[in-house]
N, C-alpha and C positions, 0 to 999 in steps of 0.2 A: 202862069195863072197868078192872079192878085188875090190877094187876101177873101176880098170880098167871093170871087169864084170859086175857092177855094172852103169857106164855108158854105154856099149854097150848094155845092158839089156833096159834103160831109151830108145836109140837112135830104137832098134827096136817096143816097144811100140808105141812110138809117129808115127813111121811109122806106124802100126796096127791101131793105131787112125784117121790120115790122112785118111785113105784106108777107113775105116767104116764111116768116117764120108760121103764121095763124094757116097756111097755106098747108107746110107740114103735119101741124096739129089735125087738117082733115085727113089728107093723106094716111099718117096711118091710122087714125079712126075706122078706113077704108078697107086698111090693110094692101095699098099700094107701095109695097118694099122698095122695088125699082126706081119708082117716081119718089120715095122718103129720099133714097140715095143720091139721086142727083140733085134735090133739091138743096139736102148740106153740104153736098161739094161746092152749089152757087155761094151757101152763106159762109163758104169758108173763104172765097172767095171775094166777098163783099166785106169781110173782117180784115181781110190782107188789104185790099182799095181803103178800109178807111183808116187803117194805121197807118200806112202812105198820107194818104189827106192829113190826119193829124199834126205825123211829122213836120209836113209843110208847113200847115197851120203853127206852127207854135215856130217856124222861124221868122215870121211875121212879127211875132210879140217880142 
C-alpha cells in the first residue's frame, strides 16, 4: 500500500467505527445484549486494523 491508500484505508475505518459505534448506542437502548456483544468485538477489531494503518502510516513520514 502507498501512503496515499493507506490513509483513505484509516479515513474509511473510522467512518465504520462512527457507524458501529451510534449503532451500539441503539442496541442497547433496545436491550439487545447479544447483538451489544458482537458489535465491540467488530470495534475491537477495527481499533486493532487501525493501529496497523497508523503504524504504516507514520513509516511513510
Amino acid at each position: 500500500m502507498n501512503k496515499r491508500q493507506v490513509e483513505t484505508a484509516i479515513m474509511e475505518l473510522k467512518m465504520d467505527y462512527i457507524s458501529l459505534q451510534g449503532d451500539i448506542e441503539k442496541l442497547e437502548s433496545t436491550g439487545n445484549d447479544s447483538f451489544v456483544k458482537k458489535a465491540e468485538l467488530r470495534l475491537a477489531t477495527l481499533e486493532e486494523s487501525l493501529a496497523e494503518l497508523n503504524k504504516q502510516l507514520a513509516e511513510f513520514e
